[in-house]
C-alpha positions in Angstrom: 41.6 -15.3 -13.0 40.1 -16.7 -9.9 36.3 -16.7 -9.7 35.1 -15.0 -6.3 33.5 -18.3 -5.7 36.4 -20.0 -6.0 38.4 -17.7 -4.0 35.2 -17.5 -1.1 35.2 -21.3 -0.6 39.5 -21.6 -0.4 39.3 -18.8 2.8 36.2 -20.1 4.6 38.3 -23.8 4.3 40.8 -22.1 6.5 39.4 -22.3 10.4 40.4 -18.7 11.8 38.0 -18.4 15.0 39.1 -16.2 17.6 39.3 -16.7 21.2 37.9 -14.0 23.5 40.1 -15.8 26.6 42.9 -15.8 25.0 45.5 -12.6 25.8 47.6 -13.1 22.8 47.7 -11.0 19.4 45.8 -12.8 17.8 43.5 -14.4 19.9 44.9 -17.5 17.7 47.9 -18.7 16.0 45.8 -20.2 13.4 44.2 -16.9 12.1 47.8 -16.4 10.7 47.5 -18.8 8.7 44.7 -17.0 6.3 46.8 -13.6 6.7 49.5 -15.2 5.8 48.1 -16.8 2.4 47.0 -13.2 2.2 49.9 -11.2 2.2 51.3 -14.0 -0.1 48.6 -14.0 -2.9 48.6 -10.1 -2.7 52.9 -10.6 -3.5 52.2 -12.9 -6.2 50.0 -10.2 -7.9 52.9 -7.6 -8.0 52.0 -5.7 -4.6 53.5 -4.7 -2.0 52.3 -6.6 0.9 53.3 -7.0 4.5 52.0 -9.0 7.6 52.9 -7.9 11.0 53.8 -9.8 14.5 50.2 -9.1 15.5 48.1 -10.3 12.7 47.8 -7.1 10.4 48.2 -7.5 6.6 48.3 -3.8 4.7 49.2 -3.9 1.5 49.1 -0.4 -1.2 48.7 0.2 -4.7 50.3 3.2 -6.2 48.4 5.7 -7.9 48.0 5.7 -12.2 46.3 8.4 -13.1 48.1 11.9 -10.6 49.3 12.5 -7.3 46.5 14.6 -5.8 43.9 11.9 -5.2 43.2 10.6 -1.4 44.3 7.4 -0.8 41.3 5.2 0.2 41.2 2.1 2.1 39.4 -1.6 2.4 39.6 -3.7 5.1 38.0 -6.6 6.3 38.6 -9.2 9.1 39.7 -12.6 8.7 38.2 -14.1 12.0 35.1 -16.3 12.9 32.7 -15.6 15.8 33.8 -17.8 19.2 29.8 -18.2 19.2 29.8 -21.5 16.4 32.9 -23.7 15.3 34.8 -22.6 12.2 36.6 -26.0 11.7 35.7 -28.1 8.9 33.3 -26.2 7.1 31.3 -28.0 4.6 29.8 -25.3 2.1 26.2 -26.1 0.4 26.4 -24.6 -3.1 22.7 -24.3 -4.2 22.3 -22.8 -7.7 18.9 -21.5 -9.3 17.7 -21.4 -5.7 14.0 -22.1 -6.0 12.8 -19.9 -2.8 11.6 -22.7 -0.6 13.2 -24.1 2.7 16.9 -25.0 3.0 17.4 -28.3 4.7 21.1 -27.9 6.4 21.5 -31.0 7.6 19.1 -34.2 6.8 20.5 -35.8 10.4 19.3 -33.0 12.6 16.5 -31.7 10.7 18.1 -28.5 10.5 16.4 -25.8 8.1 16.7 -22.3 7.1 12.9 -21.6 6.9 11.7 -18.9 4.7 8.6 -18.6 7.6 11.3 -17.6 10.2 13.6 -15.6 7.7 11.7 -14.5 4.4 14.1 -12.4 3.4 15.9 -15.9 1.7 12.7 -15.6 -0.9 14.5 -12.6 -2.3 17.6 -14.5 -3.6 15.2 -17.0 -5.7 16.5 -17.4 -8.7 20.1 -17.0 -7.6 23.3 -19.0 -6.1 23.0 -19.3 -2.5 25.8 -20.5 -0.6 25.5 -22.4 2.9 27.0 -24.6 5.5 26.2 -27.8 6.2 24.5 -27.3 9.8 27.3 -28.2 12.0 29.5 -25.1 11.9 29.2 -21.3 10.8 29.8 -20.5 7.3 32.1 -17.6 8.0 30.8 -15.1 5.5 31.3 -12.7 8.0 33.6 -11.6 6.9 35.3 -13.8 4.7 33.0 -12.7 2.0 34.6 -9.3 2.6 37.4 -10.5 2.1 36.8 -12.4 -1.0 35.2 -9.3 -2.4 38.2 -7.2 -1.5 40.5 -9.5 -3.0 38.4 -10.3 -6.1 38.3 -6.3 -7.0 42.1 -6.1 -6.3 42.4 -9.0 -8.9 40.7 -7.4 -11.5 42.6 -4.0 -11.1 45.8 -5.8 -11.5 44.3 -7.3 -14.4 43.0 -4.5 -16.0 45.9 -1.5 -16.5 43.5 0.7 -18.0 41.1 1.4 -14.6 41.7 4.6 -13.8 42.2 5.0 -9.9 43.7 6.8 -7.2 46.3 5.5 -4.3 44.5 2.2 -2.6 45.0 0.9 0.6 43.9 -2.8 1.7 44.0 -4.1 5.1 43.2 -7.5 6.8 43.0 -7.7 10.6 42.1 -10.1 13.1 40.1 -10.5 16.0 37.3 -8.5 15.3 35.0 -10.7 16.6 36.1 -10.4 20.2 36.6 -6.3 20.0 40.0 -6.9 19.4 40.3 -6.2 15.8 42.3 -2.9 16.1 44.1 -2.5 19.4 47.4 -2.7 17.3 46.4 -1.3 13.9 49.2 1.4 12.7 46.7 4.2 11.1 49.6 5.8 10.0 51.4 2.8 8.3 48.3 1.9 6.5 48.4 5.6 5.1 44.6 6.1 3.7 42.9 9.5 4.4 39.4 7.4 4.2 38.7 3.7 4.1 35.5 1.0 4.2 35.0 -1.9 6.0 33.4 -4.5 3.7 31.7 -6.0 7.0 27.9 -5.3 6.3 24.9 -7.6 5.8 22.3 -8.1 3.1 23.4 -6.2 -0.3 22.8 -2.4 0.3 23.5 -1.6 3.9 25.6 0.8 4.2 26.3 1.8 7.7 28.1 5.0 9.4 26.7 4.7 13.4 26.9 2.1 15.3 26.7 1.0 18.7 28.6 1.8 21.7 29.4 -1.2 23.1 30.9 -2.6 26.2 31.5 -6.4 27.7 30.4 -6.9 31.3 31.3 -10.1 33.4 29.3 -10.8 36.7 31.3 -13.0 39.2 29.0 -14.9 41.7 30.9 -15.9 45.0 28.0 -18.6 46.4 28.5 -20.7 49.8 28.1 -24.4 49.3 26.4 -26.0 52.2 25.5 -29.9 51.8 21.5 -29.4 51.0 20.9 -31.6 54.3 22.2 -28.7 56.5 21.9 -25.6 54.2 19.2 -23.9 55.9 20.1 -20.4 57.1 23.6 -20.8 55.5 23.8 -21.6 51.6 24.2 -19.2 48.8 23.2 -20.9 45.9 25.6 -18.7 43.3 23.4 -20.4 40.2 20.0 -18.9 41.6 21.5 -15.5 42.9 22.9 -15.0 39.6 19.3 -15.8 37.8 17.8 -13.7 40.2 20.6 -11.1 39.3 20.1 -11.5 35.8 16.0 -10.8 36.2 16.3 -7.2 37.6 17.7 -6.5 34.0 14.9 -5.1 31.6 13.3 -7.8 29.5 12.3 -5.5 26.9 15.4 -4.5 27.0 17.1 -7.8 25.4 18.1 -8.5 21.8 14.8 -10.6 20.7 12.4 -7.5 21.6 14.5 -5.1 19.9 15.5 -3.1 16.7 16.5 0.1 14.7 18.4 2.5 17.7 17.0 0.2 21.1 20.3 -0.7 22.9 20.5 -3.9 24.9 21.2 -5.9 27.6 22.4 -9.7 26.2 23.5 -12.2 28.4 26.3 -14.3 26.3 27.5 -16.7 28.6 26.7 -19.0 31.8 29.1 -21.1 33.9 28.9 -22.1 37.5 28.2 -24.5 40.6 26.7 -23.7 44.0 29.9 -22.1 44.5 30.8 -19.9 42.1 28.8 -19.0 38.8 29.7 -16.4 36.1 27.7 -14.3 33.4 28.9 -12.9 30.6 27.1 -9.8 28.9 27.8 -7.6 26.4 25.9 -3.9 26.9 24.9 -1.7 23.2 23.2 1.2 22.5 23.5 4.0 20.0 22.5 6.8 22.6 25.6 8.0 24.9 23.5 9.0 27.6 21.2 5.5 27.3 24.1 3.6 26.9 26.0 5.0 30.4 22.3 4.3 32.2 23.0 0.7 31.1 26.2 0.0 32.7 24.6 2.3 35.5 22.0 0.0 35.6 24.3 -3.5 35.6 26.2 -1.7 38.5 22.9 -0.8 40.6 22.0 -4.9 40.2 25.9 -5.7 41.6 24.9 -3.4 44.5 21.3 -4.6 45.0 22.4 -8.3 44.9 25.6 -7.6 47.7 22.7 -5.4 50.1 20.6 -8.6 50.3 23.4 -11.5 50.0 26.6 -10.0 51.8 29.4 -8.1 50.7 31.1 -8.4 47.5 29.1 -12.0 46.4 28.4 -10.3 43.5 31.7 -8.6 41.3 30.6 -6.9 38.1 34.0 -5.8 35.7 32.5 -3.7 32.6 35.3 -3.1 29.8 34.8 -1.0 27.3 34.7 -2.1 23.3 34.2 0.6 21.0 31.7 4.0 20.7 29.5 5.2 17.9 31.5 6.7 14.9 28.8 8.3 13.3 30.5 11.6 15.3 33.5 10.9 13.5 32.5 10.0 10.1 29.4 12.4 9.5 32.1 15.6 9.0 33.3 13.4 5.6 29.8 12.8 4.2 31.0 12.7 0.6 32.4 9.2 1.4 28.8 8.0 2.3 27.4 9.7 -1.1 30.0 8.0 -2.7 29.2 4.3 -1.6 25.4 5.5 -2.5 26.6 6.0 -6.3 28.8 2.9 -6.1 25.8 0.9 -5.2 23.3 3.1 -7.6 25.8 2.3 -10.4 25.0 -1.6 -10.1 21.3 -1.3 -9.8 21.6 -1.3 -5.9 18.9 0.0 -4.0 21.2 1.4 -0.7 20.0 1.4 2.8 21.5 3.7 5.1 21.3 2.2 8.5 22.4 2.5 12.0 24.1 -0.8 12.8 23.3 -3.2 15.3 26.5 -4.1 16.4 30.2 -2.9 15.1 33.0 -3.3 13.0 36.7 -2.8 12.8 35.6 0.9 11.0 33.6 2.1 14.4 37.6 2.4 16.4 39.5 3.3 13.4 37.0 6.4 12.7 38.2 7.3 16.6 41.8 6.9 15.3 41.6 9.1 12.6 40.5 7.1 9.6 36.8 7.8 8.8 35.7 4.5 8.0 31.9 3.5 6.9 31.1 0.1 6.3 29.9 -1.3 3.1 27.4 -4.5 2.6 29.2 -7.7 2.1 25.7 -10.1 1.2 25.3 -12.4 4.1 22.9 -13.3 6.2 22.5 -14.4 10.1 26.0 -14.3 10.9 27.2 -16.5 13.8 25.5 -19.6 13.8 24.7 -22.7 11.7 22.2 -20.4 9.8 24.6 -18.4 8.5 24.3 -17.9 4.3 25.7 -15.6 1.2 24.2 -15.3 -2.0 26.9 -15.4 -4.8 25.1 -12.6 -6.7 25.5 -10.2 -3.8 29.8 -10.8 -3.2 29.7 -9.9 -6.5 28.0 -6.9 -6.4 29.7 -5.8 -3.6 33.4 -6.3 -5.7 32.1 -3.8 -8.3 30.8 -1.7 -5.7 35.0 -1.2 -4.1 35.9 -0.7 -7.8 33.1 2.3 -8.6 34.2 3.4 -5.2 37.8 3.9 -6.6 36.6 5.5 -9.8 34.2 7.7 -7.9 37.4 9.4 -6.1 40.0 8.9 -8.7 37.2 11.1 -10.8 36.9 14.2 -8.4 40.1 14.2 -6.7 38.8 14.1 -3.3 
């Protein structure tokens, strides 16, 4: 049997970023390559697995023990975040951690500093697992599916487990918003499901965000600066000046718990032309349509002073809060609470800050919480997993199983 270490460090070898300009599905030919050792290493285990044009692997597991148990589901996503390179990661394996600083990378200086995140003094003792500090890790979420495919392992190995009908999906481009435009609910055939897409061990999370992109064109007029008087529009300063009539207290760094956002992901331009990239969250409908309100109100502001249409603002929607969706089917939340109590877990039910896969699929019919899968500042050359916690979060999927396989529903 393959450790969950082992398994952990083989995916996160495999680069699988996504590309938010891309139009394809995937994003990127390369994420099929992960699915595809997927789908494969599910087959070699005796189930039936499939992977689809578009980058979904399902795969089921029959039931052993009756016919009147709901089929549950885990699903995780295979992609890395555009917002750090995925390519040649170089995992740092620390064992016995000793609760101090982590040193990344001893040619940039780069640290993860228990003064700026002291939540890495908790894990003392244990194995914690890094990059090198030139790329991501890509825990998220290729711990998930590590975990996923490490409790799937062990229930082929082990006949005796009692369980229900299972369902286990992998999908791509989640990291973009993308991660479910083409999932077939009623292929994957589970009346409930988890994403295994959550942070530090515990969270468990069934409300989210609702969360839009928004993209700010600035049509400038280049002038050569000996002459510009009266007749440049600088499109770099109009869109700073833009980008100040937003809230500052309304930005990520100044916020927490159910505060939405405004957070400005992207810059490109010239005198010319510039363009800003946002991406708009909050867990309040009413707060979060103010927002875009809001963006809009700045478009119209900015053309009133500079001319007509200089400023274009496109705001595309990404997914809504599934607590509506999900909260009718709370036994599947006091489930994952006994899971984790099982293992000594101290759960945390959370809103949270951001989304998964689960938040759109609970809008298409399958309720779909999402379960702690132990890393830590996902998205950047920070990024790190304790071992400890991946494995707690496998036995959490497998008391999930029993849980339902025990009451029939």
């Amino acid at each position: 049997m393959e450790s969950i270490l082992d398994r952990f460090l083989r995916y996160v070898s495999t680069d699988t970023q996504s590309d938010p300009d891309s139009q394809s599905q995937p994003s990127t030919r390369k994420q099929l390559d992960l699915l595809g050792m997927l789908r494969d290493e599910l087959a070699a285990m005796g189930i039936e697995a499939s992977l689809d044009e578009y980058g979904y692997v399902m795969a089921a597991i029959p039931s052993n023990c009756g016919d009147n148990i709901p089929a549950v589901g885990f699903i995780a996503h295979v992609d890395t975040s555009p917002d750090a390179s995925g390519a040649d990661i170089k995992p740092r394996i620390i064992k016995d951690y000793d609760g101090g600083d982590i040193l990344l990378n001893p040619d940039s200086g780069l640290s993860i500093r228990t003064a700026d995140f002291p939540e890495l003094k908790s894990y003392a003792g244990q194995t914690v697992i890094t990059a090198d500090g030139t790329t991501l890790l890509g825990a998220d979420d290729k711990a998930g599916v590590a975990e996923i495919m490490d409790a799937v392992q062990y229930i082929v190995s082990h006949p005796e487990f009692r369980h229900g009908p299972i369902r286990i999906g992998f999908t791509p481009d989640e990291e973009i918003g993308r991660g479910t435009i083409k999932f077939d609910v009623q292929k994957f055939d589970a009346k409930y499901a988890y994403t295994m897409d959550g942070g530090a061990i515990g969270e468990l999370e069934y409300e989210n965000f609702n969360a839009a992109s928004a993209t700010v064109h600035i049509q400038g007029r280049n002038i050569h600066p000996g002459y510009a008087k009266g007749k440049m529009l600088n499109a770099i300063l109009i869109g700073m000046e833009m980008n100040s009539l937003l809230p500052v207290e309304q930005r990520p760094e100044f916020t927490e718990g159910y505060d939405g956002f405004f957070h400005i992901v992207s810059f490109s331009g010239t005198v010319e032309e510039a363009t800003f990239s946002y991406i708009i969250r909050d867990h309040d409908m009413a707060l979060f349509e103010r927002k875009k309100d809001m963006l809009r109100k700045c478009t119209d502001f900015i053309n009133f002073k500079y001319g007509e249409k200089v400023a274009e603002t496109v705001i595309t929607h990404q997914y809504y809060n599934m607590r509506k969706e999900v909260e009718p089917h709370y036994h599947i939340i006091e489930k994952a609470i006994k899971a984790m109590e099982m293992e000594g877990i101290q759960p945390h039910v959370q809103p949270i800050r951001g989304g998964t896969d689960g938040a759109n699929l609970s809008f298409m019919g399958l309720p779909c919480p999402n379960i702690f899968a132990g890393g830590h500042n996902f998205h950047g050359k920070l990024e790190f997993v304790p071992l400890e916690s991946m494995e707690k979060a496998s036995k959490v999927i497998l008391n999930i199983i029993s849980l339902f396989a025990e009451d029939g529903r």
